[in-house]
C-alpha positions in Angstrom: -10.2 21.5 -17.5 -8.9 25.2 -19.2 -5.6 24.7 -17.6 -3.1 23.0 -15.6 -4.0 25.4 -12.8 -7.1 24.0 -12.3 -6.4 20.6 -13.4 -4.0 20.6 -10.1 -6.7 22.5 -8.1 -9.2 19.8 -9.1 -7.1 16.8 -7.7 -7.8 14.7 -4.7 -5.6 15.4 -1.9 -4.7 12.4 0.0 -5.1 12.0 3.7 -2.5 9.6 5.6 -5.6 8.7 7.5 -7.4 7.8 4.0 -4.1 5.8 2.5 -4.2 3.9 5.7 -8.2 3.0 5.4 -6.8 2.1 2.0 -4.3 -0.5 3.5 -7.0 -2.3 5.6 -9.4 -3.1 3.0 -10.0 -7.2 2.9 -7.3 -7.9 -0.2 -9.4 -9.1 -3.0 -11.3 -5.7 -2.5 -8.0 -3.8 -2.6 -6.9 -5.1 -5.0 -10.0 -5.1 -7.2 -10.0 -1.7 -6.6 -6.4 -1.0 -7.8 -7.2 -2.6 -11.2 -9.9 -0.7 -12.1 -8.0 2.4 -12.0 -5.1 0.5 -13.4 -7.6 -0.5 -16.8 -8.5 3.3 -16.8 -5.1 4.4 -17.2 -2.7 1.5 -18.5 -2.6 -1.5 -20.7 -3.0 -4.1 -17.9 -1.0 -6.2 -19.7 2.1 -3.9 -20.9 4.6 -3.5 -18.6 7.8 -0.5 -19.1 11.0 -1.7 -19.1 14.0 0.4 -17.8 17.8 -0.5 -17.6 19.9 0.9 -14.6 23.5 1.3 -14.5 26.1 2.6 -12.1 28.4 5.3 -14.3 30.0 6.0 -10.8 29.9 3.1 -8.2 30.6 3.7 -4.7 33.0 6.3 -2.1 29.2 8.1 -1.2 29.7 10.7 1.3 26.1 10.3 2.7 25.0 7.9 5.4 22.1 6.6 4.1 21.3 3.3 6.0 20.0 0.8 3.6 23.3 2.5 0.9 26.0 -0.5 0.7 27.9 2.4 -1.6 28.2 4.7 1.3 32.2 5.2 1.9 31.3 5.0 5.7 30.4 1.2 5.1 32.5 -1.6 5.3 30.2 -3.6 2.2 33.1 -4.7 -0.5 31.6 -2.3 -2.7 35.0 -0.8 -4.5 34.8 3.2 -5.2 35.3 3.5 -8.7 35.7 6.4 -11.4 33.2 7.7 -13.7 32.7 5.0 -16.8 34.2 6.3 -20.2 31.5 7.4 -22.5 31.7 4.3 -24.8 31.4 2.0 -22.1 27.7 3.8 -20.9 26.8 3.8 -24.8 27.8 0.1 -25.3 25.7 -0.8 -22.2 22.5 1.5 -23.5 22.9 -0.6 -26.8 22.5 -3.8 -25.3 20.0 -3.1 -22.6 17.4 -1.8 -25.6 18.9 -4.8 -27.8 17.1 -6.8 -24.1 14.0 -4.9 -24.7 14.5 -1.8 -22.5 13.0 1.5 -23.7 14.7 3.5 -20.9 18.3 3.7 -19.5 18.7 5.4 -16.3 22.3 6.1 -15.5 23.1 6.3 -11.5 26.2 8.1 -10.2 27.1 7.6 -6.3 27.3 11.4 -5.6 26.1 13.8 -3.0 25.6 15.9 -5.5 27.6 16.5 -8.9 30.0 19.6 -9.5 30.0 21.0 -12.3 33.0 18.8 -13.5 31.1 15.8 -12.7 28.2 16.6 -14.4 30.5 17.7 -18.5 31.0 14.0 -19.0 27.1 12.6 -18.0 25.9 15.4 -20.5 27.5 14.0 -23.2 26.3 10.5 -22.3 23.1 11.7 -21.8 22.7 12.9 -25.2 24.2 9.7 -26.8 21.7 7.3 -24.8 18.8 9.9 -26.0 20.2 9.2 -29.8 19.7 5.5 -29.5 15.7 6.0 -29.4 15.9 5.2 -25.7 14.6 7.3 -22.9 16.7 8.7 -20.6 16.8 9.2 -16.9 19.4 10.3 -14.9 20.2 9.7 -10.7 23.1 12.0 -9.6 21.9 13.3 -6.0 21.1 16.6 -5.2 21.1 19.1 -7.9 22.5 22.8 -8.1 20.6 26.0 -9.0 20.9 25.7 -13.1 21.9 21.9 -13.4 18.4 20.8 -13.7 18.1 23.2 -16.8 21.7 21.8 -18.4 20.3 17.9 -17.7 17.1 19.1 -20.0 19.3 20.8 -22.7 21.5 17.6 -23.1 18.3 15.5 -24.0 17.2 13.6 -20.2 13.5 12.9 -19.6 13.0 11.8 -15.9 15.1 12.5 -13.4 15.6 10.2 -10.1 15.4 11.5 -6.6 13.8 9.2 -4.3 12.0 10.1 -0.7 13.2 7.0 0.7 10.6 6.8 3.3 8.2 9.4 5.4 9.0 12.6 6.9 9.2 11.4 10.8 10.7 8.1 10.1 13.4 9.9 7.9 15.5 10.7 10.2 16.1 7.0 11.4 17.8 6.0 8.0 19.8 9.2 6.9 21.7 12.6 8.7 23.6 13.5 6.1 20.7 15.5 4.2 17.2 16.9 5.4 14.0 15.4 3.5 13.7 19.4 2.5 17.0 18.9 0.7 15.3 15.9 -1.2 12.5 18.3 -2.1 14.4 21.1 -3.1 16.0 18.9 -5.9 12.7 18.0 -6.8 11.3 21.2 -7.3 14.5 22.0 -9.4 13.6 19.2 -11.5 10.1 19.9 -12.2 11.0 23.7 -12.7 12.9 22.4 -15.2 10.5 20.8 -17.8 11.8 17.5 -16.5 9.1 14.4 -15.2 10.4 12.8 -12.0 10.9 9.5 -11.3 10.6 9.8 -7.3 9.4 6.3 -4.7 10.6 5.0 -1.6 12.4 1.6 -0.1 9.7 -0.4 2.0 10.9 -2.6 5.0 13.2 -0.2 6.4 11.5 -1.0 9.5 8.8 1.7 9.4 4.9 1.0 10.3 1.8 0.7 7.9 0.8 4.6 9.0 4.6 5.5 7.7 4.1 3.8 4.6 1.0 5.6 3.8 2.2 9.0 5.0 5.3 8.0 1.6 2.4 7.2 -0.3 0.8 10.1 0.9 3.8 12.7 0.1 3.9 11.3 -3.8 0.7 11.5 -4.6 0.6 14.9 -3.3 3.0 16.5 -5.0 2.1 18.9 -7.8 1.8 16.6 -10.1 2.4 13.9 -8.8 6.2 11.7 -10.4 5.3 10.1 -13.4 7.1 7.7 -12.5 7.4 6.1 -9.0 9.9 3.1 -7.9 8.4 0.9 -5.0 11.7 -0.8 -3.4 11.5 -3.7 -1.3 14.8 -2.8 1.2 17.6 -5.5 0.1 19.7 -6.2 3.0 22.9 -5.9 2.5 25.9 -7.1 5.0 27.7 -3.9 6.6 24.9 -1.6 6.3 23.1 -0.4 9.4 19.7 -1.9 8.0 21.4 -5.5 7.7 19.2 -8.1 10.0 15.7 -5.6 10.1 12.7 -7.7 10.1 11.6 -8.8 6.4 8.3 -7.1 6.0 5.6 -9.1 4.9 4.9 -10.3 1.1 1.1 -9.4 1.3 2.1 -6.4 3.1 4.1 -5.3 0.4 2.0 -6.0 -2.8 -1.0 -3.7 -0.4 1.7 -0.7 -0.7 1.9 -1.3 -4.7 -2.0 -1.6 -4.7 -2.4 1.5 -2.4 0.5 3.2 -4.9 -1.9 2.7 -8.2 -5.2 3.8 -6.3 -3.4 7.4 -5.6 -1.4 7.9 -8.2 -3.8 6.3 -11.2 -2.0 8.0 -14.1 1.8 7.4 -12.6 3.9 4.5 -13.8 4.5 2.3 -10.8 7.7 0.2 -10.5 8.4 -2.9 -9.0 12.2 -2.0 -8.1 14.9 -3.1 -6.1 14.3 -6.5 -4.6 12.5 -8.5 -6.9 15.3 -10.9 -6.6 14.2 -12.2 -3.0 10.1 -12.3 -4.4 8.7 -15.1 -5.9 7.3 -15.1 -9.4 3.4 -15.6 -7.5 4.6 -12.1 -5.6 5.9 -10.6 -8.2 2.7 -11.4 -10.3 0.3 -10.1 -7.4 2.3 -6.8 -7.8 1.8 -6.7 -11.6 -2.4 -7.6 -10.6 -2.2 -5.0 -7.6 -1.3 -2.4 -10.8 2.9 -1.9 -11.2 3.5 -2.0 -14.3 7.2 -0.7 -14.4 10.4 -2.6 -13.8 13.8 -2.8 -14.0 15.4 -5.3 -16.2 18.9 -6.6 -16.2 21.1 -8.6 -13.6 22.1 -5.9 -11.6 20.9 -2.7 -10.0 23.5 0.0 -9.0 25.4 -2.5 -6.9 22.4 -5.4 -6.1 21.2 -7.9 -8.1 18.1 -8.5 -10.1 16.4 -11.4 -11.8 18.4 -12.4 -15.3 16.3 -10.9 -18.8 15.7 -15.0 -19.2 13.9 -15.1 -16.1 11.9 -12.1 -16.6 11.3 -13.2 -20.2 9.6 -16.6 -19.3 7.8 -14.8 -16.6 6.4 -12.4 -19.1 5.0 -15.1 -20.8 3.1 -17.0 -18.5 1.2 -13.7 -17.2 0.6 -12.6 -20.8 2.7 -9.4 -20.6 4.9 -7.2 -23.1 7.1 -3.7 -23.1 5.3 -1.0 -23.3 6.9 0.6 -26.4 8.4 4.0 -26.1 6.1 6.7 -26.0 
């Protein structure tokens, strides 16, 4: 290819219709599939490690159904102020100390003001001077505040799409899925890679979770990065009591997540603290090869580093090391 013009022009457009066909392949066939293009692209046996933490926990504005930080929740999440700037370093310090070569910092915001946004700068540029990479989630982003993210040293930048366009409107009012994109596009016009998945289990169908599927890997390009969340149900959210999704059904989506987006990173996310080690390691065959590591999420928990550790080693895995 001459340039990115026709390197874009020249990639494969997915169908919902194909992502589906994709989804009812026998398993071992699927999944055979999704390895192959996982050894063309990846290490099969490197996994990226990335540290999330809440700089700005809960008081959300938004209604997002599955959000136990939304202040129209009654969850016993506690809004809290933005951390100081040598708490957020101390916590980068000892997640790459874990084995983490990414720190993504989260702040419970529609969207930052300017005011907000001073302080993340400033930790933004520490984390980057640690060696780590760093990626920021802040909601929806301003004309300009993309640009100011880049300057102060952040790689990715997290905005996810939750879920797809027609079942959208079942989890959140509070902003369009065109809002969701416009940050996006912000983000990319930036010089920025996104770090853009969706939560699973919501209580969509198979053809909804293909038509997600189908909106990441036809984006131009596609996130480099893209977090597959199994929905964790917490009390006092309007998504408390849906009906678990399946574990098989779940490891297809990662599978049918590597087969469209070969050269992404795919992340086993939220949830991996109500999957078994055997799921977890059918998600790491199926081709994620991304996770987040630590005991807690932004407000949920995760598997301990000792767990993970001792899991690593039975499957043969490592870190990836920064790139």
């Amino acid at each position: 290819m001459h340039n990115l013009a026709e390197a874009v022009s020249a990639r494969k457009k997915w169908k919902v219709a194909e992502i589906v066909a994709l989804f009812e392949l026998p398993f071992a066939d699927l999944i055979h599939r999704a390895q192959t293009l996982h050894r063309a692209h990846f290490d099969p046996n490197t996994v990226q490690i990335s540290t999330l933490l809440s700089i700005k926990t809960g008081g959300c504005p938004e209604d997002c159904g599955y959000c136990p930080q939304s202040a129209r929740y009654h969850t016993g999440v506690e809004n809290s102020a933005l951390m100081a700037l040598e708490d957020v370093v101390a916590a980068a310090k000892a997640a790459k100390a874990q084995g983490a070569t990414r720190f993504c910092m989260g702040a419970a915001w529609r969207g930052p003001k300017q005011r907000d946004l001073e302080p993340v700068l400033k930790m933004i540029a520490e984390v980057k001077a640690l060696g780590m990479e760093t990626c920021a989630t802040l909601g929806m982003l301003k004309e300009g505040q993309a640009e100011q993210l880049k300057e102060a040293g952040l790689d990715y930048y997290n905005h996810n799409l939750d879920t797809a366009p027609d079942f959208y409107g079942e989890i959140i009012s509070t902003r369009t899925y065109q809002d969701r994109l416009d940050t996006l596009e912000r983000v990319r016009q930036a010089g920025l890679r996104v770090c853009c998945g969706g939560i699973i289990g919501m209580g969509e169908s198979r053809m909804q979770r293909a038509a997600l599927l189908a909106q990441l890997a036809n984006m131009e390009p596609p996130p480099e990065s893209v977090p597959i969340n199994l929905l964790t149900q917490v009390e006092g959210t309007p998504l408390c009591g849906t009906p678990e999704l399946d574990e098989i059904e779940f490891v297809r989506t990662i599978a049918c997540a590597r087969i469209t987006m070969p050269e992404s990173h795919v992340r086993l996310s939220a949830g991996r603290n109500q999957m078994s080690e055997a799921m977890q390691a059918l998600c790491f065959l199926a081709g994620a090869n991304s996770i987040f590591y630590g005991e807690k999420l932004l407000t949920t928990g995760n598997p301990d580093t000792d767990s993970d550790r001792k899991l690593f080693d039975k499957l043969g895995i490592r870190p990836e090391p920064v790139t």
